[in-house]
Steps between C-alpha positions, in 0.01 A plus 500: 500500500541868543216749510690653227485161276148459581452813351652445173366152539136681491580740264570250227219294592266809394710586160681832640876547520626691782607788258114528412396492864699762521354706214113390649621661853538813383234541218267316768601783763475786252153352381360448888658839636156651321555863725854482394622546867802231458365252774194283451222512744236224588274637266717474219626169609193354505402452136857289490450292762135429333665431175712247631248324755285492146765278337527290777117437489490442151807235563234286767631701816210609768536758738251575796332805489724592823768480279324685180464770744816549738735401102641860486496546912701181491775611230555824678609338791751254325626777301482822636773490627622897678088465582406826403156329310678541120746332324791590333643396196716181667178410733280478189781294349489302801080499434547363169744221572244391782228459194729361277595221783113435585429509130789238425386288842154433301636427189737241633221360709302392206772387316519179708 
């Protein structure tokens, strides 16, 4: 299977279609780029990445406190892509699709 039809494999499994991924991109970007600069930093990154470690707790998943704390460190790597410390629009997409696959991981793990 494809990364790509893992994806829309995950994307289903949560309820979204890829047309309102899409649409939570970019009013997700506009709502975290709070100083309006175009890129997101850590700081505005970070209440995202809580929001979506939060739903995997409330699902059963754990997390060390390691992990609580590096979260945000952690996505920038993966995703920041030019490494300039913010991300664009596509390296917030490419943020997002990360939760939606780690969100979609859990789910399907306590399906079975």
């Amino acid at each position: 299977m494809s990364a790509g039809e893992k994806f829309n494999d995950a994307l289903k499994l949560i309820g979204l279609s890829a047309e309102d991924f899409e649409k939570e991109v970019k009013s997700g970007f506009a709502e975290a780029d709070i100083d309006k600069s175009g890129a997101i930093d850590k700081k505005e990154l970070t209440p995202i990445v809580q929001k979506i470690m939060d739903a995997m707790m409330a699902m059963g998943e754990r997390f060390t406190a390691d992990e609580k704390k590096n979260a945000v460190a952690d996505v920038m790597k993966i995703v920041d892509e030019d490494k300039n410390g913010t991300l664009n629009m596509a390296e917030f997409a490419d943020a997002m699709k990360l939760g939606v696959l780690a969100l979609a991981s859990v789910m399907a793990s306590k399906q079975h």
